[in-house]
C-alpha positions in Angstrom: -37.8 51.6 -37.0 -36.1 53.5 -39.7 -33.0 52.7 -41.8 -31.1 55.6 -39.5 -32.0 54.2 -36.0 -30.5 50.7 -36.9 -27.4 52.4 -38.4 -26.6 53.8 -35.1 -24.4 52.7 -33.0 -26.0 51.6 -29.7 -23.7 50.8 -26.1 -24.1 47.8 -24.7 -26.1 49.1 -21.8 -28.7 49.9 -23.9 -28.8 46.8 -25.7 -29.1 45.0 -22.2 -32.0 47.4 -21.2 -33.8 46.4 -24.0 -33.5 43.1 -23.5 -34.6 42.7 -20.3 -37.7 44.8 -21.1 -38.9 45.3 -17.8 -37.5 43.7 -15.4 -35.0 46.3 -14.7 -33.4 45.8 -10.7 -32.4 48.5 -8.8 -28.7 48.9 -8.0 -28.9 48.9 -4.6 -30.5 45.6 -5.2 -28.1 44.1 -7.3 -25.2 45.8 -4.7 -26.9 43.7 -1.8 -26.6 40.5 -3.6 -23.2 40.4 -4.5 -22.1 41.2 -1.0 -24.3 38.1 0.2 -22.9 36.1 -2.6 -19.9 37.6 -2.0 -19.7 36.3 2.2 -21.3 33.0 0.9 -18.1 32.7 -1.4 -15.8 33.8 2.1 -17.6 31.1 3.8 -16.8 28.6 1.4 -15.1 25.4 3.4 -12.4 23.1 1.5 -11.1 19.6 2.4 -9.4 16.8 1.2 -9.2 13.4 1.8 -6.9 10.9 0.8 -6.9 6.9 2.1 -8.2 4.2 0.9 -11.6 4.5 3.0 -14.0 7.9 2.3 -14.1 10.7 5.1 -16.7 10.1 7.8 -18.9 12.2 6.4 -19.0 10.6 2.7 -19.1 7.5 4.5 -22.8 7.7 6.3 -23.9 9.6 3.4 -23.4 6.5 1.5 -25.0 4.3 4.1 -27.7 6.6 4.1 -28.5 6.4 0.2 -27.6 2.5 0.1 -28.0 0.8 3.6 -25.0 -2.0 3.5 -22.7 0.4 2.0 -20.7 0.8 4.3 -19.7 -2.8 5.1 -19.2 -3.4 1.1 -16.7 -0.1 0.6 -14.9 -1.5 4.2 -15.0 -5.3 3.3 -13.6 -3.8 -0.3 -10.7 -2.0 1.2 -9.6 -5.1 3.5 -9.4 -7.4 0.5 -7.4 -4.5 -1.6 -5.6 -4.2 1.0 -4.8 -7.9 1.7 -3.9 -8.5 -1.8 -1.4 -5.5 -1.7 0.6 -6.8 1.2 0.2 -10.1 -0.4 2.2 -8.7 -3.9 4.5 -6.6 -2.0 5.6 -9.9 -0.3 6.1 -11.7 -3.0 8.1 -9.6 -4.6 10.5 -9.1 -1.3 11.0 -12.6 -2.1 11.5 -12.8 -5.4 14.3 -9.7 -4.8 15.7 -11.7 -2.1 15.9 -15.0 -4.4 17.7 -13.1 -7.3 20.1 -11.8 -4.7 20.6 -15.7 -3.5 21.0 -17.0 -7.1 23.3 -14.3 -8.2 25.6 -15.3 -5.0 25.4 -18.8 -5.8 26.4 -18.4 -9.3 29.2 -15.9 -8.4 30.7 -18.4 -6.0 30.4 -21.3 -8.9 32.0 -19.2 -11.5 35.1 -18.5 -9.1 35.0 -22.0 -8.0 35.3 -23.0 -11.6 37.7 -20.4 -12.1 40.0 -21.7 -9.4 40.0 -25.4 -10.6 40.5 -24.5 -14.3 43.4 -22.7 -12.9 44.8 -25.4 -10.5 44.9 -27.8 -13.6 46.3 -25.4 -16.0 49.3 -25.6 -13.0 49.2 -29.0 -12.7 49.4 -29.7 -16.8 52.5 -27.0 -16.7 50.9 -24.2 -18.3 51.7 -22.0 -15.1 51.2 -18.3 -16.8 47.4 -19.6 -18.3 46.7 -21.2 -14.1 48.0 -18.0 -12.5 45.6 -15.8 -14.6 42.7 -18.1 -14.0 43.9 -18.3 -10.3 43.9 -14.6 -10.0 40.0 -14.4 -12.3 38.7 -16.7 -9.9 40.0 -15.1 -6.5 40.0 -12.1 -8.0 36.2 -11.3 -7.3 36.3 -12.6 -3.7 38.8 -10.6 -2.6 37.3 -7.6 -4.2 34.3 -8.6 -2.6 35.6 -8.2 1.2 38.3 -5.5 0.6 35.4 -3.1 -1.0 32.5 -3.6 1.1 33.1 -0.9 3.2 33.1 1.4 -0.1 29.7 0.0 -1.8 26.5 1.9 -1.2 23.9 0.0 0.7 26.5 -2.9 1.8 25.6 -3.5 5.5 27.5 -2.1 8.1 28.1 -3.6 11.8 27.6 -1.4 14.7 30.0 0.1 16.0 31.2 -1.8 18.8 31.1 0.1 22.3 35.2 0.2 23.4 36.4 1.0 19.8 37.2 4.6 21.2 38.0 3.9 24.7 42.1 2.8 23.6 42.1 -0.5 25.4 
């Protein structure tokens, strides 16, 4: 080659033709492959899966490359799933025991509340007893004139003459 041929600007075609050298495929060719990859792609099948055991078909595949498989992935998802329940109760109990000790300890702190107060009567200091009094029984109260207003509080059905007027 001379200097002037590799000054020249060449199109990429031509640069791909010479580097196949020879093994140039017709376009009709190349046309009828991209259709048939083109219906393979249309074909194309998509699932998914979600659980804590494998799709049927993953599943005896597996048995099929490892006999025994099966029983391990299924004897695995029983003890994951035994252990899950087994955490989930334990911590409905420990919710339900904070709710227990935080009643317990409201009702001491107003019982407290209340004596402190009845003695601060008794000893004449009757402002200091009333205060305390009304601290102690203060919460209580509250406690049964608000319920009806407090998210989540329980509510009783509905009985079945409330509308009936008798």
């Amino acid at each position: 080659m001379s200097d002037a041929d590799s000054e020249e600007p060449s199109s990429p075609n031509t640069n791909e033709a010479e580097s196949v050298e020879g093994d140039v495929v017709p376009l009709e060719e190349v046309r009828e492959v991209a259709r048939a990859e083109a219906q393979e792609f249309l074909q194309f099948r998509a699932s998914f899966h979600a659980g804590p055991l494998p799709d049927h078909e993953s599943f005896a595949s597996y048995e099929r490359t490892h006999a025994g498989t099966a029983e391990r992935i299924v004897t695995m998802t029983e003890k994951e799933q035994s252990e899950r329940h087994h955490l989930q109760r334990v911590g409905l109990y420990a919710a339900i025991g904070v709710r227990y000790l935080g009643m317990i300890f409201a009702v001491v702190i107003c019982l407290v509340a209340l004596f402190v107060g009845a003695s601060l009567i008794r000893d004449d200091k009757g402002v200091e007893g009333l205060v305390f009094l009304l601290a102690g029984l203060g919460p209580i109260v509250a406690a049964f004139l608000f319920r009806r207003n407090m998210p989540g509080a329980p509510r009783l059905p509905a009985s079945p003459n409330a509308n009936n007027g008798s």
